[in-house]
C-alpha positions in Angstrom: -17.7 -147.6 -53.4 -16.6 -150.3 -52.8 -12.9 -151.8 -54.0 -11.6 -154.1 -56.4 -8.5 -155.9 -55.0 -8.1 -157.8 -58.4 -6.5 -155.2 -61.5 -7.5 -158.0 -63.2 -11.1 -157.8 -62.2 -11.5 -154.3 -62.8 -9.7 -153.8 -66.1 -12.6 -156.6 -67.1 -15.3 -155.0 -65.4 -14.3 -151.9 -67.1 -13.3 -153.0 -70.5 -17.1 -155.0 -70.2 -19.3 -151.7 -69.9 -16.7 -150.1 -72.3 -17.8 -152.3 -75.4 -21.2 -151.1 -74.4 -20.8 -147.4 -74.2 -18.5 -147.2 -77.6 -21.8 -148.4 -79.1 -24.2 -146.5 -77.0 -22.3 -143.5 -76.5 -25.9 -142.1 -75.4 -26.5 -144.4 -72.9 -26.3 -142.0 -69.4 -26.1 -145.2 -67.3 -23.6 -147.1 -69.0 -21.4 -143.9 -69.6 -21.6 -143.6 -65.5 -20.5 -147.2 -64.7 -18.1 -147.3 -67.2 -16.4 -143.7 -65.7 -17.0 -145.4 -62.1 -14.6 -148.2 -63.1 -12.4 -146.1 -65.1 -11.9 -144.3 -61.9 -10.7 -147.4 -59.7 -8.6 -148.4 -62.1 -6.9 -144.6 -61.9 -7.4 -144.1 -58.3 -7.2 -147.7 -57.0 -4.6 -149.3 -59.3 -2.3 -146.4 -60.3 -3.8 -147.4 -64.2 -2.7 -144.5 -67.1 -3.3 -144.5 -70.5 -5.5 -147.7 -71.1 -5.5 -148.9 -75.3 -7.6 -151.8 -76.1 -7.2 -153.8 -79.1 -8.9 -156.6 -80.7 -8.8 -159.7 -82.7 -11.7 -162.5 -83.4 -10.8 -164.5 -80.4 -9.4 -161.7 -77.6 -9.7 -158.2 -76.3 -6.3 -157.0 -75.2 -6.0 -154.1 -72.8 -2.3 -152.2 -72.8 -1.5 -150.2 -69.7 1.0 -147.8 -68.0 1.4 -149.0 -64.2 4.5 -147.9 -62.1 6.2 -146.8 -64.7 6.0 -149.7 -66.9 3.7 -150.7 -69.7 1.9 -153.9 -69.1 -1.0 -156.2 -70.7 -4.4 -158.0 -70.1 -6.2 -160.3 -72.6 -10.1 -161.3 -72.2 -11.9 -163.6 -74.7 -14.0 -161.6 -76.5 -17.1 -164.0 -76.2 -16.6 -163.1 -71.6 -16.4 -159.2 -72.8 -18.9 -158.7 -74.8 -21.8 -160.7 -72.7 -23.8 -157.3 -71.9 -23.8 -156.0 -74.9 -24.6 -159.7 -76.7 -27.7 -159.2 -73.8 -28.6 -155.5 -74.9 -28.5 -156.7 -78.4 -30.8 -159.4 -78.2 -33.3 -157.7 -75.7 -32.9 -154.2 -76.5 -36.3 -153.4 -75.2 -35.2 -154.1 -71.6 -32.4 -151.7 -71.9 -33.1 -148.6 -72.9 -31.7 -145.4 -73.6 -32.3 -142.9 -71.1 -29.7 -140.0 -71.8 -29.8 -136.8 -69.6 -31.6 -134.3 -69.5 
């Protein structure tokens, strides 16, 4: 697996398949990647307990890092691409849950 040197980069990578999985919480492959990022962002970053709000313009991700609590903010129209993508073309993109 390979890393991502940017916190930046992964908190969006993650908070990107996240939007997608708190609507398709049934979605096996999306609930994979989005626990694959989730991980880095533990593992790689030092990352603890992630909250996300939102407003109509941004996403904004709090975080515990080093023992002090920090913050992210993503336009919502950059996070919420793939599931705009899902939502128009559902039929490329679907469920397969686990058996």
């Amino acid at each position: 697996m390979a890393m991502i040197k940017s916190l930046q980069d992964a908190l969006y990578n993650w908070l990107t398949i996240k939007v997608v999985t708190d609507v398709r919480p049934d979605d096996a492959a999306a609930l994979e990647t989005e626990e694959m990022f989730f991980g880095m962002l533990e593992n790689e970053h030092g990352v603890s307990d992630i909250e996300v709000t939102k407003d109509d313009v941004m996403y904004y991700v709090h975080y515990q890092q080093k023992g002090e609590r920090k913050m992210y903010r993503y336009p919502r129209e950059l996070i919420e691409v793939m599931l705009d993508q899902i939502n128009a073309e559902p039929e490329k993109y679907r469920n397969f849950p686990e058996e």
